[in-house]
Legacy VTK file of the C-alpha trace (Angstrom):
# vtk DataFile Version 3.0
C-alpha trace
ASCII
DATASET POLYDATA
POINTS 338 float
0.000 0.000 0.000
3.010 2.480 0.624
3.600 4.612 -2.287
0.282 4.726 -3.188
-1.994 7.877 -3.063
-5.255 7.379 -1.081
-8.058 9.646 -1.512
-9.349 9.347 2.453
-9.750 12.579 4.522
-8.142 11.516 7.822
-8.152 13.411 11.336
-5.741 12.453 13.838
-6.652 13.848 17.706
-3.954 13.963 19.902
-0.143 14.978 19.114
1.878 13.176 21.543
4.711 10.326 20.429
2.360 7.977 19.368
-0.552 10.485 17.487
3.032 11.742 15.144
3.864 8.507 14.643
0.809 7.744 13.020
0.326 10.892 11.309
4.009 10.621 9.830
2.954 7.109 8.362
-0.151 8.160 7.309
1.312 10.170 4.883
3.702 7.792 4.123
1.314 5.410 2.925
-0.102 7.578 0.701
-2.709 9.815 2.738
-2.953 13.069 0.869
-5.716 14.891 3.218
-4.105 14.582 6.503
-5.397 16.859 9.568
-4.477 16.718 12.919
-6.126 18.324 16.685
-4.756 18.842 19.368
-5.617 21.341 22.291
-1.391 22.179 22.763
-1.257 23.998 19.715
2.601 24.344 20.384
2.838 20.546 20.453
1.186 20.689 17.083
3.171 22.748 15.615
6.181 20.614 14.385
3.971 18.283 12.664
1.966 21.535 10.554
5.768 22.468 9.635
7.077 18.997 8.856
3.697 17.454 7.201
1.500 20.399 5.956
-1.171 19.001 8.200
-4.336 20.824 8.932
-4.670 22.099 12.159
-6.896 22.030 14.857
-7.289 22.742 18.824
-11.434 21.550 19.282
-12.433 18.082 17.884
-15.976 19.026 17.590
-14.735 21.195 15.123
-12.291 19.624 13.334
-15.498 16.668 12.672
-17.707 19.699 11.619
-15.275 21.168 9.168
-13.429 18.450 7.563
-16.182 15.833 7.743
-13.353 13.125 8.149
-13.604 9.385 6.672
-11.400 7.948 9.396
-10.382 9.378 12.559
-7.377 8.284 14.903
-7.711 8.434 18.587
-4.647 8.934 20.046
-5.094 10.786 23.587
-5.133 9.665 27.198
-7.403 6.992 27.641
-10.504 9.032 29.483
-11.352 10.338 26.596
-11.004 7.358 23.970
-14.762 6.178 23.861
-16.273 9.344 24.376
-14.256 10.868 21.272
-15.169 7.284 18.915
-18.516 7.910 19.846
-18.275 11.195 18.307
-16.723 9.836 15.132
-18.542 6.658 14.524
-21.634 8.924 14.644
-20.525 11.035 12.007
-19.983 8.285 10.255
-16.508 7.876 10.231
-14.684 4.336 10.819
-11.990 5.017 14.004
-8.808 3.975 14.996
-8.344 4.070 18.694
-4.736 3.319 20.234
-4.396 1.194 23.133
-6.198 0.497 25.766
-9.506 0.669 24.443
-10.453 2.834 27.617
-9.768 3.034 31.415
-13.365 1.445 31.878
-15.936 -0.179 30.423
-18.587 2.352 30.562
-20.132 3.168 27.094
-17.926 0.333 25.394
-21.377 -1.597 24.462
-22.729 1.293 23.092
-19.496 1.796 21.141
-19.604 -1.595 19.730
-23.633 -1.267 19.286
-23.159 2.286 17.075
-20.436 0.781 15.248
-22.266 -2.398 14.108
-24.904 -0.419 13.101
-23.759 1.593 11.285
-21.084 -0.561 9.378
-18.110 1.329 10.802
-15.120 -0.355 11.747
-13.770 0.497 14.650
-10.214 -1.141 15.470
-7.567 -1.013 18.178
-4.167 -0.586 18.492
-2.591 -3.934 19.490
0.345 -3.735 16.954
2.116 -6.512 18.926
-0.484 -8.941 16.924
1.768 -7.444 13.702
5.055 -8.681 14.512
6.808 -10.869 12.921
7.732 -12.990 15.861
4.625 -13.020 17.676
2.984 -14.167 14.267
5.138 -17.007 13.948
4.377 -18.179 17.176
0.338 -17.733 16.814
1.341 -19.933 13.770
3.232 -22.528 15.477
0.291 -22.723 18.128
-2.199 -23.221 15.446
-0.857 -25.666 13.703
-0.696 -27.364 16.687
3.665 -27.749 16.542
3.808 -27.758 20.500
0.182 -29.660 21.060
-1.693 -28.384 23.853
-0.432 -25.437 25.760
0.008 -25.750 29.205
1.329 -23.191 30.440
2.717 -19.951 29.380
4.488 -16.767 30.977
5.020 -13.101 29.616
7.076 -10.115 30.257
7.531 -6.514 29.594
9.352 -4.176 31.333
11.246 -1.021 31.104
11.679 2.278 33.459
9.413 4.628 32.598
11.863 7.992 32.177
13.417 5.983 29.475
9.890 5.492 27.384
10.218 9.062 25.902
12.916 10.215 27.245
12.147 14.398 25.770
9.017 14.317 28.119
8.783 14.883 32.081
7.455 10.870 32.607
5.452 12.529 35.923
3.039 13.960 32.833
2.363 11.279 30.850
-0.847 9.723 30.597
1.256 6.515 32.009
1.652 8.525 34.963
-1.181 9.778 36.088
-4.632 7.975 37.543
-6.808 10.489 36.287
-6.083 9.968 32.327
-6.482 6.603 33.247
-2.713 5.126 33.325
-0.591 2.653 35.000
1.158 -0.351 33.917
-2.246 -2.615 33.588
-3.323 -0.507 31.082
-0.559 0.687 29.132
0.971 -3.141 29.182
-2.101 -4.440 28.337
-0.367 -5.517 25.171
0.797 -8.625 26.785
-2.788 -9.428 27.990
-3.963 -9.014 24.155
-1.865 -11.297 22.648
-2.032 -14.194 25.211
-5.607 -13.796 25.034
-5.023 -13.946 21.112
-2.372 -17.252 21.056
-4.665 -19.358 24.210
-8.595 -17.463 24.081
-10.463 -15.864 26.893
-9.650 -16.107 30.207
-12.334 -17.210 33.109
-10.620 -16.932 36.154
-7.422 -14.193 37.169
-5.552 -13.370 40.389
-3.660 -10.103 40.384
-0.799 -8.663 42.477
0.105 -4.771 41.311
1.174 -1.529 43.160
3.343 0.985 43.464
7.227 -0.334 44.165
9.418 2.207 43.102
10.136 5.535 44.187
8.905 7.034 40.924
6.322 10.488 41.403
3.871 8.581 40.052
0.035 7.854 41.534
-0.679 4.418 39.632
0.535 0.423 39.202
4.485 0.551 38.408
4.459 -3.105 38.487
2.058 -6.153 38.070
1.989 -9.989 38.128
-1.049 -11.074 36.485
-1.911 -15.296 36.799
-4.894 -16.476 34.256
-6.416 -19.360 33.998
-8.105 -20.318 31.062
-11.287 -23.260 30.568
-8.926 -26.005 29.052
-6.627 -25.616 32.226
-3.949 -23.696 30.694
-2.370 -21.456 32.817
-0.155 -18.212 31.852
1.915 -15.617 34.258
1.854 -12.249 32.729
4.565 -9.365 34.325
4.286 -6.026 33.459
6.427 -3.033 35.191
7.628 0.466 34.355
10.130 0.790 36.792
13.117 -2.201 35.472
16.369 -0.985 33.911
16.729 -1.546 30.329
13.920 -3.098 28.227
12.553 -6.636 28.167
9.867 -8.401 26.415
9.322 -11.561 25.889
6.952 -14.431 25.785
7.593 -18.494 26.659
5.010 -21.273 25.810
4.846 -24.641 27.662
3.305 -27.346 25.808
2.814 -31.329 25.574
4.925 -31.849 22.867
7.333 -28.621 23.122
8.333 -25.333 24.202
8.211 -21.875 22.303
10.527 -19.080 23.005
9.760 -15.604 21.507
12.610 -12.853 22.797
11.616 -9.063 20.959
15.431 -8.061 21.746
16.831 -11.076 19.953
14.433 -11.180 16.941
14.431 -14.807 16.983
11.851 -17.626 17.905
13.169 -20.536 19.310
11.459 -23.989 19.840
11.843 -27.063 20.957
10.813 -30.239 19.771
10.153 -33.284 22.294
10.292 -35.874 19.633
14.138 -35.332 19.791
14.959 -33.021 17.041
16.262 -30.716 20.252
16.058 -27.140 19.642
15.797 -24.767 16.309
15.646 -21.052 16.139
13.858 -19.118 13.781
15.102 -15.247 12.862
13.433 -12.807 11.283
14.114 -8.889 10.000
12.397 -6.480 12.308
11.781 -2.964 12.082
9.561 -1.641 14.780
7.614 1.085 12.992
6.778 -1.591 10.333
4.256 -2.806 12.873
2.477 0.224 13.012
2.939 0.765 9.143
0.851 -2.850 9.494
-1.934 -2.416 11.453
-2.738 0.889 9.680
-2.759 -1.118 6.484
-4.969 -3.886 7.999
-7.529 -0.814 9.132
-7.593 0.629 5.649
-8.436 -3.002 3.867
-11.018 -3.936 6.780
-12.333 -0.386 5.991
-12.780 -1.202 1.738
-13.603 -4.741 2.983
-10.091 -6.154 1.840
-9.344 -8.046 4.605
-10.986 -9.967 7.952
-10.145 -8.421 11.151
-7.329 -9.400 13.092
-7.827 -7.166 16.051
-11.683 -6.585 16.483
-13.379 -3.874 18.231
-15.055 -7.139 20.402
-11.511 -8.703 21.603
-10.081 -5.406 22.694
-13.274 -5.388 24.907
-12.538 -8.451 26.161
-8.779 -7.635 26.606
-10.338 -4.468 28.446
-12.307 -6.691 30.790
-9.465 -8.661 31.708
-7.379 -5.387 32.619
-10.055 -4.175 34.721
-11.033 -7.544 36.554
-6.600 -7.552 37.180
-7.148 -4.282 38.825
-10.419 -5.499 40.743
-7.992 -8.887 41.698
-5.391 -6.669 42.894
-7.977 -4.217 45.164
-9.308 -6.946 47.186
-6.747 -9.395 47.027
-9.095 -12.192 45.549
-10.111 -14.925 42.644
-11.988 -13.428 40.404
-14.067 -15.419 37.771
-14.259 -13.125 34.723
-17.670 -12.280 33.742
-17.523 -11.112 29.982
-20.305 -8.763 28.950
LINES 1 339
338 0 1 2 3 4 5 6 7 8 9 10 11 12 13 14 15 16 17 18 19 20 21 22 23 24 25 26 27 28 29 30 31 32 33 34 35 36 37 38 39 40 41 42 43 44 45 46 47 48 49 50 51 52 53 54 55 56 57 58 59 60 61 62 63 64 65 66 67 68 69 70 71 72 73 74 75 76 77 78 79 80 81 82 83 84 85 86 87 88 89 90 91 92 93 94 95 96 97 98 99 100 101 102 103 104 105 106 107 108 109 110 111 112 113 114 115 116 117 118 119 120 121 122 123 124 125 126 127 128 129 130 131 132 133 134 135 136 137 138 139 140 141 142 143 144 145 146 147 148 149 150 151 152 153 154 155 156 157 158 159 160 161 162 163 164 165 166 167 168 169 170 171 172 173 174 175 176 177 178 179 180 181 182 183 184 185 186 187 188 189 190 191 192 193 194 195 196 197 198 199 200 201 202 203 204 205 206 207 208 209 210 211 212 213 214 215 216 217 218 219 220 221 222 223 224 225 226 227 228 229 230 231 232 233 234 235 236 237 238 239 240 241 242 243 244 245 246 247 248 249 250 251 252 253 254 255 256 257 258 259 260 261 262 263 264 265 266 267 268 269 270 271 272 273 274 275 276 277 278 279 280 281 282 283 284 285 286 287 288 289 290 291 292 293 294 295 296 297 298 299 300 301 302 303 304 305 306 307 308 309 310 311 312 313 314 315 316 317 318 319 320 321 322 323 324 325 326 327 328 329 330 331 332 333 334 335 336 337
């Protein structure tokens, strides 16, 4: 699709690292009518210079003037459902980063407006994109390690170091009120176990605060699941370890599967004696992005199924919230999907 020119009027709300990421490959895939709001005009402002993006400080406006086709949500995750709402009901089809929200009020009437009025809405999970983690949803399809038993995964890395040209203490990872903290921001690692082993019924949750970071949220969480075929799965997720780490293992009858992001490698062994063999792939992290913005645009002219539907990301959103609900009272608690 890069290269080409595509005649879509797009509106991206919110400016931070992950709103100019999007609008820089938006144009880079061909987007010709490319605006942009954000309330920080001065934030804005490099990406009016560098892209010749339309400006805007008041979404309501910006969906009243340019009467957008698609519409990226990229703010704090308070105001993620309300803004979708907004777009789906001007009938644009909306891409909202992750998490889907910071609860699940008005989710059902997201999903509800969306369906009917045939507008895709997507989330994004870009983790379901990469190479490596593809290769091992393939492997666990096709059955290479039987049944999974058990699996474990990690991510970690000290949150000063995420974007290192912004004070952390006022990022939306930061700060309880735009609904942060490391169940929701990591909730990456929830989507794609959910995505290689299904839905979850039952969780325990330990999270808090460990560090000495100014922070009011969750720097670090260890989520256990347990899943209606027995499987079981530890998922960590902190913002306060040194250097970066991220990686998945998977336990099963016949084998073991090793996914390392650092190493760009997949490793698995074999029980029936052929030992270990690893698996390497290119990787270039944007190219993720570049992918699930490409997967949007064909579910959008009907191209292509959806990998990451509106539906799981509500379900990856329940899980998140029943973690923190494990955590508060220090409990089992059975998952009750909506």
């Amino acid at each position: 699709m890069s290269g080409q020119v595509l005649d879509y009027s797009v509106l991206v709300v919110g400016s931070g690292s992950i709103g100019r990421r999007h609008l820089r490959n938006l144009r880079k895939i061909g987007i010709q009518h490319l605006a942009a709001c954000d309330a920080d005009q001065e934030r804005l402002a490099p990406m009016v210079t560098e892209l010749n993006v339309k400006p805007f400080s008041d979404f309501d406006e910006a969906l009243a003037s340019i009467k957008p086709e698609l519409v990226f949500i990229c703010t704090p995750p308070i105001f993620h459902v309300p803004q979708a709402l907004k777009a789906v009901r001007v009938n644009a089809h909306v891409f909202i980063e992750k998490p889907l929200s910071h609860t699940l009020d008005a989710v059902a009437e997201l999903i509800t407006e969306a369906e009917s009025r045939r507008r895709v809405v997507q989330v994004g999970y870009n983790l379901r994109f990469h190479p490596g983690l593809l290769k091992v949803k393939q492997l666990v399809d096709e059955g290479t390690i039987g049944r999974v038993l058990w699996a474990y995964a990690e991510v970690g890395q000290y949150l000063p170091d995420w974007r290192p040209w912004q004070d952390y203490r006022q990022s939306y990872t930061a700060r309880r009120d735009l609904g942060g903290g490391i169940i929701l921001d990591g909730s990456h690692e929830l989507d794609y176990v959910i995505w290689l082993l299904g839905r979850p019924i039952e969780l325990i949750c330990m999270a808090g605060k460990v560090s000495n970071l100014i922070v009011n949220v969750e720097d670090c969480a260890t989520i256990l699941l347990r899943f209606e075929n027995g499987t079981q799965a530890d998922i960590h997720m902190d913002f306060v370890q040194r250097g970066y780490a991220r990686l998945c293992k998977l336990a099963g009858e016949k084998g073991t599967i090793v996914w390392d992001y650092s190493k760009s490698e997949v490793q698995i062994f074999r029980a029936d004696g052929a030992g270990w063999e690893t698996i390497s792939y290119e990787f270039d992290p944007n190219q993720t992005y570049i992918a699930e913005v490409e997967h949007f645009l064909a579910r959008v002219t009907c191209e292509d199924a959806s990998l990451v539907s509106l539906k799981e990301s509500y379900q990856t959103l329940q899980v998140a919230l029943a973690a923190h609900c494990a955590s508060q009272r220090r409990k089992v608690i059975c998952i009750d999907y909506k």
